[in-house]
N, C-alpha and C positions, 0 to 999 in steps of 0.2 A: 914792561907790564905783561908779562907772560904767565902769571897766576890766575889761578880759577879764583873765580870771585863772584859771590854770591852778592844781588842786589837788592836794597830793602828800601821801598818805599819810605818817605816822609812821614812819619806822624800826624803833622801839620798840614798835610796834601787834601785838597778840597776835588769833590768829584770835578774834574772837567779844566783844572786848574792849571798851570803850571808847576811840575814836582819838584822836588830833590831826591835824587837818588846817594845813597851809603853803602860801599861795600868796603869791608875790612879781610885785608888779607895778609899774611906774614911781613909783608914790608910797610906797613902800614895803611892806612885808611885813602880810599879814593872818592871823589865826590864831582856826582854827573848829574843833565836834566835827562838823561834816558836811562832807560832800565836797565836798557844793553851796553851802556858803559859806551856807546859810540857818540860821536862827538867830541868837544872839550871835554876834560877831567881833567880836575884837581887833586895832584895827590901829595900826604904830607903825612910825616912820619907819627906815631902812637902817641908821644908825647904831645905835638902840638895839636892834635885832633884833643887830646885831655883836655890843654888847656884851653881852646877852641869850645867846648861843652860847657865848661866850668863858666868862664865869660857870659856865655849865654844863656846861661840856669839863675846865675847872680844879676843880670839886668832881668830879665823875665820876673824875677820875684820881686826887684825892686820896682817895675813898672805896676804891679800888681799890690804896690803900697800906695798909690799914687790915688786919692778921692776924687 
């Protein structure tokens, strides 16, 4: 893990909250609760971070059917 990698906040991130941090770098996508990428991270190649979004775009919209 020796590439610069830029970190991006949560979307989802509530002031004062617990985050997730995203940084995506040529060997693919790494995934921390610090900014600075210390601590644990997660890290997992381009395609399974795809399918990792896609999963969770198709529940989110199906819970959003739900009266």
């Amino acid at each position: 893990m020796n590439e610069p990698l830029s970190w991006q906040k949560s979307s989802y991130c509530a002031q004062g909250e617990a985050c997730v941090y995203v940084a995506h770098g040529p060997t693919g996508t790494r995934v921390a609760q610090r900014a600075d990428g210390g601590g644990p991270v997660v890290a997992v190649d381009s395609g399974a971070w795809a399918a990792f979004i896609q999963a969770v775009r198709a529940a989110d919209l199906q819970s959003s059917r739900k009266p």
